[in-house]
ZAVEXPA-687163 format. One record per residue (C-alpha): y, x, z; residue in one letter. Coordinates in Angstrom, 2 decimals. Each point is the difference from the previous one (the first is absolute). Example, Ala and Ser with C-alpha at 12.3 -4.5 7.8 and 13.67 -1.06 7.14 Angstrom:
<rs>
+---------+---------+---------+------+
|       v |       u |       w | resn |
+---------+---------+---------+------+
|   -4.50 |   12.30 |    7.80 |    A |
|    3.44 |    1.37 |   -0.66 |    S |
+---------+---------+---------+------+
</rs>
This chain:
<rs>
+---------+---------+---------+------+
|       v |       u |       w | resn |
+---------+---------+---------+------+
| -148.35 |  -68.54 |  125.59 |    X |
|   -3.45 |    0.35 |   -2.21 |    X |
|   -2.20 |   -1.76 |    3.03 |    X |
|    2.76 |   -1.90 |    1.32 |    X |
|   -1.05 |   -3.65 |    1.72 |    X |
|    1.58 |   -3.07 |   -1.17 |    X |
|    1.35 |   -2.73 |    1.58 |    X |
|    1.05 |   -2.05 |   -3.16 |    X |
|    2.63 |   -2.50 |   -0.31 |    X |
|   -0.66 |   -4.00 |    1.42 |    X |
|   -2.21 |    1.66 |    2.71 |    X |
|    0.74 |   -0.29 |    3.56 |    X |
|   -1.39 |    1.80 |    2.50 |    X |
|    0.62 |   -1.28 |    3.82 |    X |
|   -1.03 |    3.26 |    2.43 |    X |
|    0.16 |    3.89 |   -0.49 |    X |
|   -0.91 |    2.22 |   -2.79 |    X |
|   -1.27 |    3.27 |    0.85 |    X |
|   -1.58 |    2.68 |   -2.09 |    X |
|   -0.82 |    3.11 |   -1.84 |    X |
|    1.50 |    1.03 |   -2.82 |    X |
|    3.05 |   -1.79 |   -2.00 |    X |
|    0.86 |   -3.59 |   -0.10 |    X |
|    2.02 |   -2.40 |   -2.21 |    X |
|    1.29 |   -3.31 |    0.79 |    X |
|    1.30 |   -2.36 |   -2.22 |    X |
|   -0.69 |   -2.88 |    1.97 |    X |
|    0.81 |   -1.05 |    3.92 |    X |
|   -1.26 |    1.36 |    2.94 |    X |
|    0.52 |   -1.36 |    3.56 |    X |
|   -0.48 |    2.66 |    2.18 |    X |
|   -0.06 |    4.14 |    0.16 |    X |
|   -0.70 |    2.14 |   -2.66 |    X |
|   -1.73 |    3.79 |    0.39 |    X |
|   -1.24 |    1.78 |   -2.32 |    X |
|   -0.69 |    4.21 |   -0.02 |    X |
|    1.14 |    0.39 |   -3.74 |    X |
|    3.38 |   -1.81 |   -2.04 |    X |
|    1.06 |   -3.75 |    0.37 |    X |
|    2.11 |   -1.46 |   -2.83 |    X |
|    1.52 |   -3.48 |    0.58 |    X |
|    0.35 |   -1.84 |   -3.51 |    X |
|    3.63 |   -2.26 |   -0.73 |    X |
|   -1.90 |   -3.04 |    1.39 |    X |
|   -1.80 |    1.41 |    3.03 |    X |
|    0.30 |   -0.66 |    3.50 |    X |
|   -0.99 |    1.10 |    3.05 |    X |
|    0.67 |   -1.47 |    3.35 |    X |
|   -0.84 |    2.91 |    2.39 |    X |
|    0.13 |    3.74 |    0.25 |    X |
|   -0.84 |    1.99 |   -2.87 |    X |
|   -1.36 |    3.99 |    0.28 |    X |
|   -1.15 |    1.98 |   -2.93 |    X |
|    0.38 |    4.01 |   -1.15 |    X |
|    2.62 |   -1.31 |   -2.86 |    X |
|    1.22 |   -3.45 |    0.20 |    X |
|    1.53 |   -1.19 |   -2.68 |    X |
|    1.94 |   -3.76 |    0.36 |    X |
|    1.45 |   -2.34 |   -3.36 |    X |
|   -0.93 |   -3.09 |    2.51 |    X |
|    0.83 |   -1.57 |    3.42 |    X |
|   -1.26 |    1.44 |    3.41 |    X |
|    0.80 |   -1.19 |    3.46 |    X |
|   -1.02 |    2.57 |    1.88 |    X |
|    0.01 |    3.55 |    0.86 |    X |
|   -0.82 |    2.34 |   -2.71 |    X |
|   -1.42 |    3.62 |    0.81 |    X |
|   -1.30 |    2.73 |   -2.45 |    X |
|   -1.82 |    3.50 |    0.70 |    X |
|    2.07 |    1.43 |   -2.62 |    X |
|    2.70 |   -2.70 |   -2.07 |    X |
|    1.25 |   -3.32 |   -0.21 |    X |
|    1.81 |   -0.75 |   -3.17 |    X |
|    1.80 |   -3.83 |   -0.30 |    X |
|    0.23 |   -0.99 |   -3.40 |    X |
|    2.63 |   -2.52 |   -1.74 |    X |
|    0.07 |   -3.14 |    1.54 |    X |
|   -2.43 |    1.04 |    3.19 |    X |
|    0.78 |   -1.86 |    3.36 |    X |
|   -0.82 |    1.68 |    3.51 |    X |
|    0.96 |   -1.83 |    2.79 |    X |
|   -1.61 |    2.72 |    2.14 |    X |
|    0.36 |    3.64 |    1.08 |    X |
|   -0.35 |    2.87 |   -2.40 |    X |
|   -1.63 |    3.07 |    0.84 |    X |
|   -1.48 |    2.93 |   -2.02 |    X |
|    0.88 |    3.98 |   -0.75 |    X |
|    1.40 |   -1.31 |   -3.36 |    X |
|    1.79 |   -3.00 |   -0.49 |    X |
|    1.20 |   -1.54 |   -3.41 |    X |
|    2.13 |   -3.04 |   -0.10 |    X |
|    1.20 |   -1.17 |   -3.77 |    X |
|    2.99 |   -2.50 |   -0.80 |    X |
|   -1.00 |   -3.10 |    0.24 |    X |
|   -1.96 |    0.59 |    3.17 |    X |
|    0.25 |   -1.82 |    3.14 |    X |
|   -0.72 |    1.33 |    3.84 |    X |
|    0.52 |   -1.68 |    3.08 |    X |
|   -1.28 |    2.27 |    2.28 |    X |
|    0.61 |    3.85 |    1.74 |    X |
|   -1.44 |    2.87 |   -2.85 |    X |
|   -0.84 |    3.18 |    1.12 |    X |
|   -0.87 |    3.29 |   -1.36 |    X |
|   -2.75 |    1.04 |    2.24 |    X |
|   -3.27 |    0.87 |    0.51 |    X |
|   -2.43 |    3.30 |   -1.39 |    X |
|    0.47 |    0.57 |   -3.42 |    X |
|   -3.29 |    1.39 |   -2.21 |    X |
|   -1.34 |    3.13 |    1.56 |    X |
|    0.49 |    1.81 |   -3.67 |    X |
|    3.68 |   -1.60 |   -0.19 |    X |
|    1.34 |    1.72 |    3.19 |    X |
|   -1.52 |    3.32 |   -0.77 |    X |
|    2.00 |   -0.37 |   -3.21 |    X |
|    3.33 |   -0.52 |    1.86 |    X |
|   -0.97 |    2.77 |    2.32 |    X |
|   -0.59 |    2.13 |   -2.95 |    X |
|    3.23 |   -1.03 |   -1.68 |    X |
|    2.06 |    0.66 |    3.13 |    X |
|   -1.06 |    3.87 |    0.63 |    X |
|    0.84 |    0.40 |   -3.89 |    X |
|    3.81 |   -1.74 |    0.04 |    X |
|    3.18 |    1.48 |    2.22 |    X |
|    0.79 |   -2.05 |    2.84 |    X |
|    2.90 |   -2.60 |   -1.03 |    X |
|    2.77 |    0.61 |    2.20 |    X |
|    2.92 |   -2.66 |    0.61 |    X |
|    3.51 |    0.79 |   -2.28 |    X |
|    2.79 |    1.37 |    2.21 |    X |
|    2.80 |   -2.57 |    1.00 |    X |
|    2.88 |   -0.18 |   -1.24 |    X |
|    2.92 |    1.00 |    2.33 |    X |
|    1.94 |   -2.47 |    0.96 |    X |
|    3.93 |    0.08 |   -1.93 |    X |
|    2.34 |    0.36 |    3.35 |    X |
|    1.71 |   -2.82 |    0.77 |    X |
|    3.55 |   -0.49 |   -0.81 |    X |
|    2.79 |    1.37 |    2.17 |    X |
|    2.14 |   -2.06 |    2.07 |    X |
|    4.18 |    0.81 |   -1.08 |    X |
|    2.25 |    0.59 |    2.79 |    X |
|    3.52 |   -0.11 |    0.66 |    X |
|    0.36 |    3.44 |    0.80 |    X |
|   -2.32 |    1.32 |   -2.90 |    X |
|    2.74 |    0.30 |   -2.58 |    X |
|   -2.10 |    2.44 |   -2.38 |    X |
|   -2.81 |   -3.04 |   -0.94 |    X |
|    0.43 |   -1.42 |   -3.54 |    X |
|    0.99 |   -3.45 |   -0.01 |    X |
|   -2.81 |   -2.01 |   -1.10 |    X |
|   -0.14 |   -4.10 |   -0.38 |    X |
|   -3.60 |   -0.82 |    1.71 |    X |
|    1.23 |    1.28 |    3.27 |    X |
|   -0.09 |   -1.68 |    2.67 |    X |
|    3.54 |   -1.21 |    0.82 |    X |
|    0.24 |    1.26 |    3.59 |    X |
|   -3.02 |    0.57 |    2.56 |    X |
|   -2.93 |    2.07 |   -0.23 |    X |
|   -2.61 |   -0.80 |   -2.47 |    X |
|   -0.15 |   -3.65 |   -0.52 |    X |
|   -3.04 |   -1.96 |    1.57 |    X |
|   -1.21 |   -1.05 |   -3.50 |    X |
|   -1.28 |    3.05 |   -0.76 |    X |
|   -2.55 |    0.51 |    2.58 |    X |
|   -3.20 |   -2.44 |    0.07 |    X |
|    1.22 |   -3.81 |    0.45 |    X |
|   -0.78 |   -1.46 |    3.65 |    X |
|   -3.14 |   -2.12 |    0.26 |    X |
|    0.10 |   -3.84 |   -1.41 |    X |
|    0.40 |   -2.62 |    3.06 |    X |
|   -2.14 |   -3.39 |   -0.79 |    X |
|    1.48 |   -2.48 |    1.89 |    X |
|   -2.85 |   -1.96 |    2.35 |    X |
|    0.06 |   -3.65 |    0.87 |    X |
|   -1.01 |   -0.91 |    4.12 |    X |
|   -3.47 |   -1.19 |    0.06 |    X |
|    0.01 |   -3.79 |   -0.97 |    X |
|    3.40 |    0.16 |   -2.15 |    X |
|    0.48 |   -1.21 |   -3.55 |    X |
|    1.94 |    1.40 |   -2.64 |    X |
|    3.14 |   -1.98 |   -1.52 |    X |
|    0.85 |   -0.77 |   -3.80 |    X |
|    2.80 |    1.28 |   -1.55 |    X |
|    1.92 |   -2.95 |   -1.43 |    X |
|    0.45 |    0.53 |   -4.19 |    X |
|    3.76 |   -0.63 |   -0.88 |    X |
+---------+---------+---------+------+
</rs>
């Protein structure tokens, strides 16, 4: 950020910021920023309003959406109450979000004729095979005499009911108006 504009720390400024190039705020700003090169939110910034940039880098508060062309990186101790949206997003510990983030938009032109590139020179990635399934367990009859004796089987029956999935939980509901009771402590 050689030619970067500064909006320094103590200053507030009450409407939009719009722009060429980068911009740097280390103060307040009440309203939307857009710029068409990087933002970078110092520790102490904030911004109260949507923020759009090519790389927007956050180490301050925002309440607001934040958008960039190509990445939005949150650094320790960033707050976004606000959605996310970029082709890359970075969020380190110690950063908060309140808000959807997604992984969209057009990357750089030269960045997806890289991946294109890349993809005609690598084998396709195919999915591992299952794993068959061990059968399950056979049932002992009466009149199968030849069966081992074993002592997990089932004592008499098919296949007991605990081995298949369990039957959906039942919440019990309370009539429209109805109060729940205390248990009494003993």
């Amino acid at each position: 950020m050689n030619d970067a504009s500064v909006i320094g720390r103590g200053t507030v400024v009450r409407g939009s910021v719009r722009g060429s190039g980068s911009l740097e705020i280390l103060g307040r700003v009440d309203g939307d920023v857009s710029v068409t090169g990087d933002v970078t939110l110092g520790e102490d910034a904030a911004v109260k309003g949507n923020v759009s940039g090519v790389h927007v880098t956050i180490a301050g508060a925002v309440q607001g959406d934040v958008r960039g062309s190509e990445a939005v990186t949150l650094e320790h101790g960033a707050k976004v109450v606000g959605d996310l949206t970029a082709p890359k997003i970075g969020v380190m510990t110690g950063a908060l979000v309140r808000g959807l983030v997604r992984t969209d938009g057009e990357p750089p032109l030269g960045a997806a004729r890289r991946s294109l590139a890349g993809q005609a020179a690598r084998p396709a990635v195919t999915a591992p095979k299952p794993v068959p399934a061990a059968p399950p367990p056979r049932a002992e009859s009466a009149l199968d005499e030849d069966a081992p004796e074993s002592d997990d089987a089932p004592e008499s029956g098919p296949i007991r009911a605990s081995r298949e999935a369990p039957p959906p939980p039942v919440a019990p509901t309370l009539a429209k108006g109805a109060k729940a009771k205390k248990k009494k402590k003993d």
